[in-house]
Each structure stands twice: as structure tokens, then as C-alpha cells.
C-alpha positions in Angstrom: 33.3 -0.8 -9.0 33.4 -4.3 -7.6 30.3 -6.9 -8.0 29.8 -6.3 -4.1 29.7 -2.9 -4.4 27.4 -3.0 -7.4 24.8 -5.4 -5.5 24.8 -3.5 -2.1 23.8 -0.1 -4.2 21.4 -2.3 -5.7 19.9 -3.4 -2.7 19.7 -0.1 -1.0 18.5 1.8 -3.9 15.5 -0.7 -4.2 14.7 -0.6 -0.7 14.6 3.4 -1.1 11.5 3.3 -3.6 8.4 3.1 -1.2 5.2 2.5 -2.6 2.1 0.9 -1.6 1.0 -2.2 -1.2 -2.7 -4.4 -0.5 -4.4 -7.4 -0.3 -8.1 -8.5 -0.6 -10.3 -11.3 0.2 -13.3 -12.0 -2.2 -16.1 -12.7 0.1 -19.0 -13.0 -2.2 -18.1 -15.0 -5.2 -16.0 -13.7 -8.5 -17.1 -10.2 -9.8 -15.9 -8.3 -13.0 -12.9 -5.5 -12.0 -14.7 -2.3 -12.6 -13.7 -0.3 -15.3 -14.6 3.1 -13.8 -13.9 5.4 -10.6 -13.7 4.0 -6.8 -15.4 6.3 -4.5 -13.6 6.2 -0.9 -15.2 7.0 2.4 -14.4 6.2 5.7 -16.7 4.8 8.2 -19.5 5.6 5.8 -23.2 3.0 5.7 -23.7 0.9 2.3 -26.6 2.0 0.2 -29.2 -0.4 0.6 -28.9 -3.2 -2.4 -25.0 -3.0 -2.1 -23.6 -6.4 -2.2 -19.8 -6.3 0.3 -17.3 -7.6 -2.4 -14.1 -8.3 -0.3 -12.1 -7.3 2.9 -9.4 -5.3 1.7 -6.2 -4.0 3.1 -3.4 -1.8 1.8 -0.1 -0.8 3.7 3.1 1.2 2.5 6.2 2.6 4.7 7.3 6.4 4.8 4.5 7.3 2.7 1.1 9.7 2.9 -2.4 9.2 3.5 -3.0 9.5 -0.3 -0.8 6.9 -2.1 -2.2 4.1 0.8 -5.7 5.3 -0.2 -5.0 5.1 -3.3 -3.7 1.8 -3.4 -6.8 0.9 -1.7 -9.3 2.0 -3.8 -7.3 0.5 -6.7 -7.7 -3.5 -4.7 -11.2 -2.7 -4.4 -11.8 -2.2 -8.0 -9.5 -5.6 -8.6 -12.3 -7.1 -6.5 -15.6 -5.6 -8.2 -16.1 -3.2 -5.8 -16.8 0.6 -6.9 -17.4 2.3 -3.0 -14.4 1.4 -1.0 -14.8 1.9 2.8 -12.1 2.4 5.2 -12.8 0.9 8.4 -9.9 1.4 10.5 -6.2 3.4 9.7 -3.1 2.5 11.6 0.5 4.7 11.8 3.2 2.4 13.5 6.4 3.7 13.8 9.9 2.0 14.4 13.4 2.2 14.4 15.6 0.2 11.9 19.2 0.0 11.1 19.7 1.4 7.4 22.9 0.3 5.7 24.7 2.5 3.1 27.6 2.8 1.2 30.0 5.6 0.7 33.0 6.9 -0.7 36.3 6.7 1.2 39.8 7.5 -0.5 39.5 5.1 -3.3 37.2 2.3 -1.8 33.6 2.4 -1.2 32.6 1.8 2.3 30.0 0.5 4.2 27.9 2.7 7.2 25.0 2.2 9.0 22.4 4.3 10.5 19.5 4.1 12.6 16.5 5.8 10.9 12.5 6.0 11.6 10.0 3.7 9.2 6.6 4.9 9.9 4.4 2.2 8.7 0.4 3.4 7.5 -1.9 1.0 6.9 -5.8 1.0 5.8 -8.4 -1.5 6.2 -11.9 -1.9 5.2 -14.2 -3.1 2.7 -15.4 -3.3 -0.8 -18.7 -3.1 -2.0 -20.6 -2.9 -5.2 -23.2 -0.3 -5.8 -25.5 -1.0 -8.3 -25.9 1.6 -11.3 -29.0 3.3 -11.3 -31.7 2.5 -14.4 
């Protein structure tokens, strides 16, 4: 196998893997990660004495509901926050040219394919609840 061959499956077999990703902005000072669960709700009213932590955000192509949310109860933690509220949830779909390689006689070849990315993304907020005495 040649070293162009060996870094063009490298490249498309990384961009196969899909998994989530997020961000999050800190909008009330530094807070401690929290060691235990995340509750998620969506469109849901803060408990009064909840402090917002951060604006969060998480995003990942071809993939479910579950492994976004997931991701984005996981930033909230990272900010302090233990109730994570999705505010809005996005699908965005697209078309994009996949490239691939292939056997052909005794070379490897080189195709490429239009193919769908569906795009979810979550936004929303983290808070912190305090624990009850």
C-alpha cells in the first residue's frame, strides 16, 4: 500500500467516526464541575434560588437526539451546572461530496459520492440548583 493510499484511508476513516461536540460560556463566575447527575429538560422554568451557570451549545453530524443531549448535559456539568435546559434544537441537512477509495485490479482507486449530512444541534442553558438542607 502506498503512503497516499495509507493517508487517504486515514482521512476518510476519521471523518466516518461521528460524535458530538459543545461549547459553553461561563456567565456567572468559575463554579466547581459537578460530580453527580445532569438533569435535562427542555423549555422547562428554573427553581427559584437557581443561579444560570453558562450558555451552552452542543452539535454532532449523522447522529440521534441522545448522543447531542448527552454531550450537552455533560458541558453543563463542565460549567457547574446540574439542570441543563434546552432552549432551542436545530436539524440542518446538506449535501456533500464523500471521497473514497476502492479496489481496482491491483491499484486502489479513488471515487466520490454525493451523500446527506444531517446536522443536530442543541442549545440552552446551565444552571445550578442548590441541594436541599
Amino acid at each position: 500500500m502506498s503512503l497516499k493510499t495509507l493517508v487517504m484511508t486515514a482521512v476518510l476513516t476519521s471523518g466516518c467516526v461521528n460524535h458530538a461536540k459543545s461549547s459553553g460560556f461561563a456567565t456567572s463566575g468559575v463554579h466547581a464541575v459537578v460530580t453527580g447527575p445532569v438533569r435535562l429538560c427542555h423549555l422547562c422554568q428554573a427553581p427559584p434560588g437557581t443561579e444560570d451557570v453558562g450558555v451552552i451549545e452542543a452539535h454532532g453530524n449523522n447522529l440521534g437526539l441522545e448522543q447531542v443531549s448527552t454531550e450537552f448535559a455533560e458541558r453543563a456539568r463542565l460549567l457547574g451546572g446540574n439542570v441543563a435546559r434546552i432552549d432551542r434544537m436545530k436539524a440542518k441537512y446538506e449535501w456533500v461530496t464523500q471521497t473514497y477509495t476502492y479496489k481496482c485490479g491491483s491499484s486502489t482507486c479513488v471515487g466520490s459520492r454525493q451523500v446527506e449530512v444531517e446536522t443536530f444541534s442543541v442549545q440552552g442553558h446551565a444552571f445550578h440548583v442548590p441541594e436541599s438542607r
